[in-house]
ROLUM-399458 format. One record per residue: residue in three letters; y, z, x of N, C-alpha, C in turn. Coordinates in steps of 0.001 Angstrom, whole numbers, plus 524288, in hexadecimal, padded with zeros to 5 digits. Each point is the difference from the previous one (the first is absolute). Example, Ala and Ser with C-alpha at 12.3 -4.5 7.8 and 13.67 -1.06 7.14 Angstrom:
<sites>
ALA;7E9C6;81E78;83386;804A6;80000;7FC86;804B0;80000;80384
SER;8041A;7FD30;7FEA2;804A6;8003C;80334;80442;802DA;7FCFE
</sites>
This chain:
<sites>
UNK;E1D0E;BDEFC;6198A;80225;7FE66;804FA;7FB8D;7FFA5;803F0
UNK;7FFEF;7FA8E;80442;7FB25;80169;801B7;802EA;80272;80728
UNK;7F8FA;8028C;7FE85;80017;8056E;80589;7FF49;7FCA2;80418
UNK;8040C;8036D;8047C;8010D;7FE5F;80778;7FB39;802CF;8023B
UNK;7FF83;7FDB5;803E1;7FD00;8049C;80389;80146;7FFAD;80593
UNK;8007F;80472;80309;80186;7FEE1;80417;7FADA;7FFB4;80382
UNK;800A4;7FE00;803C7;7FAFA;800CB;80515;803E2;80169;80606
UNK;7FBDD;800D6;8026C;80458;80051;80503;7FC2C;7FB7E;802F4
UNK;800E6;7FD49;80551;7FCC9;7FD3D;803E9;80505;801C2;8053F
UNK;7FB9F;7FF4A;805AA;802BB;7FFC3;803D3;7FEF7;7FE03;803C5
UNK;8014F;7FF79;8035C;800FB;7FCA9;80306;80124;803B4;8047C
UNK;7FADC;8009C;804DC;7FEB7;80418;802ED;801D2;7FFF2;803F6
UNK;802AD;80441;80364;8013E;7FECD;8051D;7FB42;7FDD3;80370
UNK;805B4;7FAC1;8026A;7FFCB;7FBCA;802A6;7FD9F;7FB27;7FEAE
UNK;7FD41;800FE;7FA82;8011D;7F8F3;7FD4A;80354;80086;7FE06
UNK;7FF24;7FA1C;7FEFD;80606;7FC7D;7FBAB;7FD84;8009F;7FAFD
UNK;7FADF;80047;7FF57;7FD0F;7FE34;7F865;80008;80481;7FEDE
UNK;7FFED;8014B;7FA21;7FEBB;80362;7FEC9;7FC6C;8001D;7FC8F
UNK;7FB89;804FC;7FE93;7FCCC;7FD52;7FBC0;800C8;7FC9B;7FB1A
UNK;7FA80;7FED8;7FD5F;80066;7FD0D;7FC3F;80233;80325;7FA6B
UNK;803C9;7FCB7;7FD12;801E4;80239;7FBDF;7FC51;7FE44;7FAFC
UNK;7FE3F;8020D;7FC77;7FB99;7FC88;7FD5A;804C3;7FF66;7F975
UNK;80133;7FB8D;7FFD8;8010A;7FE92;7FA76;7FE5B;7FB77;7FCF3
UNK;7FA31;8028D;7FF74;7FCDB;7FA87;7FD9C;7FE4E;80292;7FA70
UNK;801B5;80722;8009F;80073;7FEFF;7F86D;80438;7FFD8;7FBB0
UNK;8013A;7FB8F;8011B;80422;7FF48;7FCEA;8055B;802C9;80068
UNK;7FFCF;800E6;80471;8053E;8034D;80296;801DA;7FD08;802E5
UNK;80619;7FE2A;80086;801AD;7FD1C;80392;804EB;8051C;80408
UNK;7FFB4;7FF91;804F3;8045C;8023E;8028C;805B3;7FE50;80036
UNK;80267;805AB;7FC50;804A3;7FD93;7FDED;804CF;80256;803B7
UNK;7FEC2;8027D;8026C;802FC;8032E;8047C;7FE18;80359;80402
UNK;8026B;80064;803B3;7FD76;80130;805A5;803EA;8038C;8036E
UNK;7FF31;804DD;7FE50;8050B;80288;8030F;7FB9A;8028D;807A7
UNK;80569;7FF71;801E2;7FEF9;8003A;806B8;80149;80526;80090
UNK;7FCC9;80236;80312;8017D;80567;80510;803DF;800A7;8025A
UNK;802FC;804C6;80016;80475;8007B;80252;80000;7FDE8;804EE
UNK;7FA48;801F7;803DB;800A4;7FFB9;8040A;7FF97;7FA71;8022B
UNK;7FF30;7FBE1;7FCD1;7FE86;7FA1B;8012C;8048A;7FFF1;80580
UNK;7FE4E;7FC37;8037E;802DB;7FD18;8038A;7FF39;7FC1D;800CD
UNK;7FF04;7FB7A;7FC3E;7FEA5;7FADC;8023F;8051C;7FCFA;7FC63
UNK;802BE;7FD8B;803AE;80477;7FEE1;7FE47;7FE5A;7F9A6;7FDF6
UNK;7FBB4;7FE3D;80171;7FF13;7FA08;7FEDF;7FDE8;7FDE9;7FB5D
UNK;7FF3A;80584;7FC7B;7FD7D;7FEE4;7F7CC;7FBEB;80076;801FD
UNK;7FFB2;7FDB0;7FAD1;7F7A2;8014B;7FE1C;7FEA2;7F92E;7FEB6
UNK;7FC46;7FE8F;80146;7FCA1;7FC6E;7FC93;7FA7A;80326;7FED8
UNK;7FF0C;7FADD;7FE1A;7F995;801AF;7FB5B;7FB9C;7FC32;802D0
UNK;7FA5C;803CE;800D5;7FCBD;7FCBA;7FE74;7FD05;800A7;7FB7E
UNK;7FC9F;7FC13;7FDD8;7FE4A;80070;7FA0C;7FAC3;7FDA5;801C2
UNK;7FBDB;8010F;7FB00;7FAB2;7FE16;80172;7FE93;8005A;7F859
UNK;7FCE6;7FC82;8000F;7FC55;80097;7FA29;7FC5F;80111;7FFB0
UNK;7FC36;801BA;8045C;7FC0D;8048B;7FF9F;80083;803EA;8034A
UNK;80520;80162;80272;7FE8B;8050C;80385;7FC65;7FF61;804E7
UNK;801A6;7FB4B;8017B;7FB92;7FF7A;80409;802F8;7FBE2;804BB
UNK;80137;7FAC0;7FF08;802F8;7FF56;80249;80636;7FE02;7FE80
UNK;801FA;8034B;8033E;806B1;7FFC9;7FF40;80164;7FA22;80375
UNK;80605;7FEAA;7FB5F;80431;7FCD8;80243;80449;80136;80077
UNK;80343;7FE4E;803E2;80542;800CC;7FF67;803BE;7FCE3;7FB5E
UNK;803D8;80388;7FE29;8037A;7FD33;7F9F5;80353;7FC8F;80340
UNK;80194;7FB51;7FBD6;8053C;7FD98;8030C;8020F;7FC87;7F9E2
UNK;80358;8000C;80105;80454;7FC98;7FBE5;7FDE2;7FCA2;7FF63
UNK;80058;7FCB9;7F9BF;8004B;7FC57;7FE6E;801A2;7F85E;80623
UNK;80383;80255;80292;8029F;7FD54;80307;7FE1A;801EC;80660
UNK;7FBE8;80250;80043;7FC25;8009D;804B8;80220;8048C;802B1
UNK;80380;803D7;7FF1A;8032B;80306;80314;7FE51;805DE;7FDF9
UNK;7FFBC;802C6;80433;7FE48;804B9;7FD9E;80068;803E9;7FC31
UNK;7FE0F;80318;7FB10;80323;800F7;7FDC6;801A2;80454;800BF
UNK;80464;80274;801E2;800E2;803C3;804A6;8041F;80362;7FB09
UNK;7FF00;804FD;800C0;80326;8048A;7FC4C;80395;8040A;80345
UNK;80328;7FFE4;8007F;80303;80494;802C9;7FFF3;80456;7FF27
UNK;8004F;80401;80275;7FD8E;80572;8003B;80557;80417;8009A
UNK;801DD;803D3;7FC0E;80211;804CC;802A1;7FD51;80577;7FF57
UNK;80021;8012A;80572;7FCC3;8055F;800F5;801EB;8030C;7F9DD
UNK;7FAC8;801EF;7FF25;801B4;80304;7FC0F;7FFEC;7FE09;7FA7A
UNK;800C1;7FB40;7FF34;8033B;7FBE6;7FB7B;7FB98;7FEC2;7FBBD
UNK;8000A;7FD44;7FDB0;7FC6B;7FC80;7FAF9;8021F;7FB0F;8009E
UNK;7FA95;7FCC8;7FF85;80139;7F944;7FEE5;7FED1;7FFA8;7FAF8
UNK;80171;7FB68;7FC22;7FBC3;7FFD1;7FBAC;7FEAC;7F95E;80113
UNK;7FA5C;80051;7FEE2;7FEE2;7FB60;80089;7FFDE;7FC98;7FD5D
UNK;801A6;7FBFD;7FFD2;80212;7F9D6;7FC22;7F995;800BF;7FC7D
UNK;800C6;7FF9B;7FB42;7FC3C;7FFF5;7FC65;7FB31;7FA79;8027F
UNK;8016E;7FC50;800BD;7FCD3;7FC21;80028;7FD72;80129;80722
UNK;8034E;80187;80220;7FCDE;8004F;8044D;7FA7F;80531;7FFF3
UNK;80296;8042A;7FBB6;7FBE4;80412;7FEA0;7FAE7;7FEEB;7FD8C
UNK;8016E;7FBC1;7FD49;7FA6A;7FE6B;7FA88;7FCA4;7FD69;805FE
UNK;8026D;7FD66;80325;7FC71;7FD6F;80194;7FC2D;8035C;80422
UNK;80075;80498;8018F;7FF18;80249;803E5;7FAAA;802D0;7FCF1
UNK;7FAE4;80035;80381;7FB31;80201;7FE80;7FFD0;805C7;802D2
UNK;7FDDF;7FC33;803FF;800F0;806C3;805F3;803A8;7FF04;80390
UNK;80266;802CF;80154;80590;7FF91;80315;7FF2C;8038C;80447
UNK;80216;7FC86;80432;801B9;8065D;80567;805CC;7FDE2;80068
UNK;803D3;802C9;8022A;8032D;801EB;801CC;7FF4C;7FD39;80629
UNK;8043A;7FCC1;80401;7FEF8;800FE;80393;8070D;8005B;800E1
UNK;7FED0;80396;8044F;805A9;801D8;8039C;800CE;7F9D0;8024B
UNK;805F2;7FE30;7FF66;80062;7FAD5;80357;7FD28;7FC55;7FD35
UNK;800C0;7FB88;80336;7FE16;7FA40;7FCAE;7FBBD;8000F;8038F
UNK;7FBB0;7FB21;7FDC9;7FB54;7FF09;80206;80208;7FDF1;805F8
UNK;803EC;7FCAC;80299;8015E;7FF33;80372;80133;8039E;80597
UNK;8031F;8045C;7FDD1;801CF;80466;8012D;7FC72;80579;7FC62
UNK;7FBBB;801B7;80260;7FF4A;8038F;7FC20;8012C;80648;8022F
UNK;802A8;80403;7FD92;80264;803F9;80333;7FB09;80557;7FF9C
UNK;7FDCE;801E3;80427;7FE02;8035B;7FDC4;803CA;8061E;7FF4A
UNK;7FD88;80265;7FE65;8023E;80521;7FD51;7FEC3;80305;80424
UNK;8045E;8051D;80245;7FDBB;803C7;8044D;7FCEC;80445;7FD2D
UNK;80244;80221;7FA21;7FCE9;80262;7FD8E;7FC1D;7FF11;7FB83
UNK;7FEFA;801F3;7FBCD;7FD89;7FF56;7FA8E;804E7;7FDDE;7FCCB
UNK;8000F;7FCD5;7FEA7;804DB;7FF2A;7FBCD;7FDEA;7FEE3;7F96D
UNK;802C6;803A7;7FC33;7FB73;7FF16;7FC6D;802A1;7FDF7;7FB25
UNK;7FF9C;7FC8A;7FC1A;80281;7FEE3;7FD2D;7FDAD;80164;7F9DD
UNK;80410;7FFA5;7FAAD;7FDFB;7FFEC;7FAF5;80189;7FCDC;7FDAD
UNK;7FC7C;7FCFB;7FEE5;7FE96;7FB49;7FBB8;7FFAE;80025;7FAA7
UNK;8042B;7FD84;7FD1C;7FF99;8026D;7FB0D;7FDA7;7FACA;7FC86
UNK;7FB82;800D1;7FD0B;7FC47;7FC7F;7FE03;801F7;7FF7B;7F9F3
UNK;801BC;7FD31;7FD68;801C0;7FE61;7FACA;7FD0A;7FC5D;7FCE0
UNK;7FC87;7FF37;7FAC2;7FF3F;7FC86;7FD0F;802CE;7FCBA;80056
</sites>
């Protein structure tokens, strides 16, 4: 059976990003559970980069953001194809339009799957 691993990243009081998630060995992020204490009622998007250096914002196939809804506390799992494609990932509170910052540390665990 192949082995998970978890990581944590966060996303610091009063930004929206949170650090970089690194799954460039062959680990894709297959779920993403949130902090009780989250308060940003507006989801999460992603930015992504292929060297860790400079980031973009994600958006749909159809130009629209690809925006994940959030419950305090909860787990997302992420659509397989949107996972393979992801190298380094942040987390941002809110969409690139709207981005929310955090009043505290909010910290999340990333669970990394073959």
């Amino acid at each position: 059976m192949p082995q998970t691993q978890t990581i944590t990243t966060t996303i610091a009081a009063g930004q929206p990003l949170s650090d970089a998630i690194d799954c460039t060995l062959g680990n894709a992020a297959v779920a993403i559970t949130f902090p009780a204490d989250w308060t940003s009622s507006g989801g999460i998007t992603f930015q992504m980069s292929v060297d860790n250096v400079d980031y973009f914002d994600v958006y749909k196939s159809d130009g629209k953001d690809l925006i994940m809804a959030v419950k305090p506390g909860g787990c997302i799992i992420v659509d397989p194809v949107v996972a393979r494609a992801m190298r380094y990932v942040k987390i941002r509170s809110g969409t690139p339009q709207k981005p929310i910052s955090q009043p505290a540390d909010r910290t999340f665990q990333i669970v990394l799957a073959p």
